[in-house]
C-alpha positions, 0 to 999 in steps of 0.5 A: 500500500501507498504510504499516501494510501496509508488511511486505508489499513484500517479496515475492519478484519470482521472478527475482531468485534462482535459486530465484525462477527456479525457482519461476517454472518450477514455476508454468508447469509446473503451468499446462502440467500443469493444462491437460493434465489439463483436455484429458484430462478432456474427452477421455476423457467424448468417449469415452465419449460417442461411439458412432462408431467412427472418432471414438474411434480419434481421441480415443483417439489424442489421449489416448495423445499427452496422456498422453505429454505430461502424463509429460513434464512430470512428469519435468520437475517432478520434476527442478526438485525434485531440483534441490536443489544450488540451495538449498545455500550458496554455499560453495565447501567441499562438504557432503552436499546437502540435501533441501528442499521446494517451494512450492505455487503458488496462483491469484489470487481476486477477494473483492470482490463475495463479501465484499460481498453478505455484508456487506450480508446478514448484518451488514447494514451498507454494503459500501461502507465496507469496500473498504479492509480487503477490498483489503488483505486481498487485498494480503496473500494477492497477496504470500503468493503470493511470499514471499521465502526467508527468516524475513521470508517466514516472518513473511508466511506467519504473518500471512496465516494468522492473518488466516485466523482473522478472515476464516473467522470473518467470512465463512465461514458453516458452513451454506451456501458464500460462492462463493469457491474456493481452488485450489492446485497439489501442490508433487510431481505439480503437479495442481491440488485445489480446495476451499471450506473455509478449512481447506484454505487454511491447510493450503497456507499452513503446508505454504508455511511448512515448505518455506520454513523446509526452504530456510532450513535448507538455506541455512545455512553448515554449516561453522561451529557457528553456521551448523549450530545454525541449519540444526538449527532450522529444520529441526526447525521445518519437522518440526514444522509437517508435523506440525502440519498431519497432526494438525489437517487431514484429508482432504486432497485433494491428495497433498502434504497426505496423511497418509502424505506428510505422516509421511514429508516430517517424517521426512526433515526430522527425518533431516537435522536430525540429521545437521546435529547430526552434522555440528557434533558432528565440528565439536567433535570437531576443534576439541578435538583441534586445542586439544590438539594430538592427532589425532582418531584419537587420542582413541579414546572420540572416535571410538567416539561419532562411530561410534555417531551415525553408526549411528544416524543411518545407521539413521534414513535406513534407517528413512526409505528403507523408509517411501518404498517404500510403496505410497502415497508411492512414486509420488509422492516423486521418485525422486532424493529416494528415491536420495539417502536411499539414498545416505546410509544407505550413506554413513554406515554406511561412516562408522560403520566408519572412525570405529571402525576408525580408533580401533582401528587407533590405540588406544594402549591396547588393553585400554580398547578391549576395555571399550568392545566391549560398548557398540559392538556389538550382541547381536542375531541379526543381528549374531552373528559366526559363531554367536557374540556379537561381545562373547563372542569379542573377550573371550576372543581379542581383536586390536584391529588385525585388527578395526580392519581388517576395519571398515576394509575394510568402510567402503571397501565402503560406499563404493563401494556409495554410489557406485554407487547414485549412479551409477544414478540418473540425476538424482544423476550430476549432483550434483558435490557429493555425488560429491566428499564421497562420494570423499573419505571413500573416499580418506581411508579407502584412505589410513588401509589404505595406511599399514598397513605391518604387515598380515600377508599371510595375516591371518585374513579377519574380517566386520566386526560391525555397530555398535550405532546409539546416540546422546546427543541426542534431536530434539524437534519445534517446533511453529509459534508463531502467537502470535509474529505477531500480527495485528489483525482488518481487519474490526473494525468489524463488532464482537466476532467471538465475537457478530458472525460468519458463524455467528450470526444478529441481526435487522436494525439498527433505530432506536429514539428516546426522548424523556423528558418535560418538567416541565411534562408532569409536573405537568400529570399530577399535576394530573390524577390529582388531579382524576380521584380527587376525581371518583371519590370519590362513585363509591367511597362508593356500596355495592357491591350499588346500583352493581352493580344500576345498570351492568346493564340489559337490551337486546333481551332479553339482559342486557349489564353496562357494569361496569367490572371495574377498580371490582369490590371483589373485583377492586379488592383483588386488583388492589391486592395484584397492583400492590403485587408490581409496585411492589415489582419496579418498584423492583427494576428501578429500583434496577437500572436506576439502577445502570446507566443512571442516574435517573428514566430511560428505563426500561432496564437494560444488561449486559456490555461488547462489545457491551453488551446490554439486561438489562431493561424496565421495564413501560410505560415509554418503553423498553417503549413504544419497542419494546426488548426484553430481550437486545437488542445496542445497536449505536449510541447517538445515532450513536456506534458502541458495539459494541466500548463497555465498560460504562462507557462505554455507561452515560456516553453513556445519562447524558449524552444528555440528554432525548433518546436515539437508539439502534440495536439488533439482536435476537439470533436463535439460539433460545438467546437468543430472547425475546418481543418487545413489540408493534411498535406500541402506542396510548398516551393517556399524557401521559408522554412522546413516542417515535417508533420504526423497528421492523424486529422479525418477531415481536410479544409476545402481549398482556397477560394478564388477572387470574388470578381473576374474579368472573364466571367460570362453572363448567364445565359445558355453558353454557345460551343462555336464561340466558347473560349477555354482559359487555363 
């Protein structure tokens, strides 16, 4: 392993924990789950294949033995995940369980030979020097697979999905599949989905990343204010990510990522995460009793709030209770998840009741406790007590002792109620935990109606109301942090992933090579101009009718003209007020290619930075002749790799190749940046310079246009054979 890559030793070695053991289970029970489902797959096209009758009373046989056996392993998966007393502290203090998720299992994927082919077809470049960032990669997602249950698990996860980003963008191309198939097991039935998208890979990966952090919260000592702040944290962070995943992933083909699912698993976290902060709240409430060296049964506007958030968190568990009944996530939640939310809705209204009877039972001034009914119970229809408002009636006849006992009696029944639903639960009657906290809420309750020594023997039997579900806090979702684990590109080199990805296409690299021309060719050429405007001066004093009459003779009866239209007056001004427009922009470009790349040189201009691009060509020079073309990306220069170059530093290496400039260059294909291109090959008699080019170009530029006015242009009509004069 890279020593840069050294965050990635600390994968989980599944047998150090007992949650390691765990997980290692639930790999082999989807491997068991896998391969049931595989025989009756190809059990059930038997049998619709077969027409022999005694060959389909055995597959049908066979099919009722795979079922049985795929039940089977379904209830022993949904038992590893009611097995949660595994994911608690280890304190020996009991505390109400917590539900946390599994992890979703994963196989491994070989990308070599995928990454490969694409690098040597769509970038063009040797796969071979790719092998180190493809291992690497791969080491990533082999220890994603096991991460440890803890933030640095966290920080694995998030950077593995961050490289998701890079590796989509690089090989992943939207118009056609690579061949690579991600398989991932469902973390609540244990069927394997498979699919070629990216998306559903980092799906799995954040649903990995909220179980983890569901585990975390779990984990946290939740009889310190420290230990309940961070249970409160993660668990609101896993919520978030549950619905980070529904709001950006869709069409999920697995049930753990369906959208139902999805609300109700960040629902359940969301409840727990409040009654963690339930949890700290009677946590303060103690220790400000205890620092004033009063009881909390005492402080009545205490336990009156403690009543209301335990409603409320009582009517958050009830809301989650009725979500999971529905026709989607019924089947599919494990019925010990289902039966302990149950048991904490009972729980804590029971709850609810003895905190508010405990208040009444002790109020020491009874009138206050009156002022405090109208924001303790509710008006609603529900809650009317015989006809009438709550409210209305302790206004008017109110006994604070007979309320509080009939709340009193009311909690002892919740009790039981919670009790009982445990009972029937059969993956519940085990969970020692939840028994103890459960009975000695009961006990304590039974204790405060024991110590009631003036009861009257024939009190008036009261119902307890309902107690409004209030609350002071409210819970705000925390989304995932991706820029928290940064990640550097492992494919780099292959340059800026906004030019250089699977969805935009370049013509192959080709190799360009410019030479500038030496002084000697230079004077060599001003010489000869000279020579040929002497030579010409006598050809330039003729008139114009005589040299006309001259370049036109007859052969075999047809009139040919060997007049050299560059010489024609008409065409000679025209052609001297066309080249003055091309000197004016020659020096345009010029100045611009001055700018750029400096001097007297190769006749090109750049643009931009990583990569930087050619912005223009001068006509006929070594840049044109050479075969560059305007929005060409320069790949390399003189065997540096510029494709991450700035401008800058493009323009030092063009200014100090010297006389000789060796390029790379690709020519985007998209049709918004496709230009004419110059001919591959051009004949040149020029003593300019020398070039030599490797051109892999798949289209040409049409030739250059003629003048636009011509002297010998015939008017349009039906052209005569007896008068038809050819021009050469």
């Amino acid at each position: 392993m890279n020593c840069r890559f050294s965050w990635l030793q600390g994968s989980d070695p599944r047998v150090a924990t007992c949650r390691g053991r765990l997980q290692t289970r639930r790999c082999q029970l989807n491997q068991e789950i896998n391969k049931e489902l595989r025989l009756r797959a190809g059990a059930e096209n038997l049998f619709k294949a077969t027409t022999n009758r005694k060959l389909r009373e055995t597959v049908a046989l066979e099919l009722s033995f795979v079922n049985s056996n795929l039940q089977l392993l379904k209830e022993q998966l949904a038992e590893l995940n009611s097995s949660v007393e595994l994911y608690q502290n280890d304190s020996k203090e009991c505390v109400m369980p917590m539900i946390p998720l599994g992890l979703k299992e994963t196989k491994e994927i070989d990308f070599r030979e995928p990454f490969k082919d694409f690098i040597l077809e769509h970038y063009s470049e040797n796969a071979a020097t790719y092998e180190d960032p493809i291992s690497d990669f791969m080491d990533m997602r082999q220890a994603m697979r096991t991460p440890v249950r803890s933030t640095a698990g966290v920080a694995l996860l998030f950077k593995y999905y961050n490289q998701l980003y890079y590796i989509e963008r690089r090989f992943f191309p939207p118009d056609r599949s690579l061949g690579v198939y991600f398989e991932w097991f469902d973390s609540l039935t244990g069927v394997p989905s498979c699919q070629r998208t990216v998306a559903f890979e980092k799906a799995c990966v954040l649903f990995n990343i909220a179980g983890i952090y569901t585990q975390i919260g779990a984990r946290q000592e939740r009889k310190t204010c420290a230990g309940l702040d961070g249970a409160v944290d993660a668990l609101l962070r896993a919520a978030g990510t549950l619905r980070y995943i529904h709001e950006n992933f869709t069409n999920a083909p697995s049930v753990d990522l369906a959208a139902d699912t999805l609300l109700v698993l960040g629902a359940l976290m969301t409840s727990q995460a409040r009654e963690c902060l339930f949890e700290k709240l009677q946590l303060q409430a103690r220790e400000a009793c205890s620092g004033r060296d009063r009881e909390l049964r005492d402080d009545l506007d205490m336990c009156l709030d403690l009543a209301q958030e335990s409603a409320q968190l009582a009517h958050t568990y009830q809301q989650l209770y009725d979500k999971m009944q529905t026709e989607g996530v019924f089947n599919y939640v494990p019925y010990s998840w289902v039966s302990l939310v149950h048991v904490k809705t009972e729980f804590y209204k029971a709850l609810a009741h003895q905190y508010c009877a405990t208040g009444l039972l002790h109020a020491t001034v009874p009138q206050h406790a009156r002022d405090r009914l109208s924001a303790l119970y509710s008006n609603d229809r529900d809650c009317t007590l015989n006809g009438v408002s709550p409210t209305s009636k302790y206004e008017e006849e109110f006994d604070h002792l007979a309320l509080g006992r009939a709340h009193l009696l009311e909690s002892l029944a919740l009790y039981e109620e919670a009790l009982r639903l445990q009972r029937m639960c059969r993956e519940l009657r085990g969970k020692e935990a939840l028994s103890r906290v459960v009975t000695s809420q009961r006990e304590r309750a039974s204790r405060e109606r024991t110590s009631l020594r003036d009861e009257p023997e024939f009190a008036e039997l009261l119902d307890a109301p309902a107690i409004l579900p209030s609350s002071k806090f409210q819970l705000a979702l925390t989304p995932p942090d991706f820029a928290q684990h940064r990640v550097e590109d492992l494919f780099k080199s292959l340059g800026p992933i906004a030019i250089f990805s699977a969805k935009r296409h370049w013509s192959a690299p080709r190799l360009v090579q410019l030479q500038k021309q030496t002084e000697f060719r230079r004077e060599s050429k001003r010489s000869e101009k000279r020579d040929r405007s002497e030579d010409n001066s006598t050809y330039y004093n003729q008139t114009r009718d005589d040299k006309y009459i001259d370049r036109v003779t007859k052969q075999n009866g047809v009139y040919i003209s060997s007049f050299d239209l560059d010489y024609h007056p008409k065409l000679l001004e025209d052609k001297l007020a066309n080249g003055a427009r091309r000197q004016r922009r020659r020096e345009l470009r010029r100045v611009a290619s001055e700018a750029t790349v400096g001097g007297d040189g190769f006749g090109f201009s750049v643009r931009g930075d990583a990569p930087v691009m050619v912005a223009g060509i001068e006509p006929n020079s070594l840049a044109d002749i050479g075969g560059m073309r305007e929005g060409d990306f320069i790949i390399s220069i003189n065997d540096v790799d510029v494709k991450w170059s700035s401008h800058e530093e493009v323009v030092q290496l063009i200014q100090g190749a010297g006389d000789s400039l060796t390029l790379r260059l690709a020519t985007p294909m998209d049709k918004s940046s496709t230009k004419s291109t110059p001919l591959a090959s051009r004949e040149s008699n020029s003593t300019a310079g020398s070039m030599s080019a490797a051109s892999s170009s798949s289209s040409e530029r049409s030739p250059r246009r003629a003048p636009s006015w011509n002297p010998f242009r015939r008017s349009r009509r039906e052209p005569n054979p007896h008068d038809m004069l050819v021009y050469r």
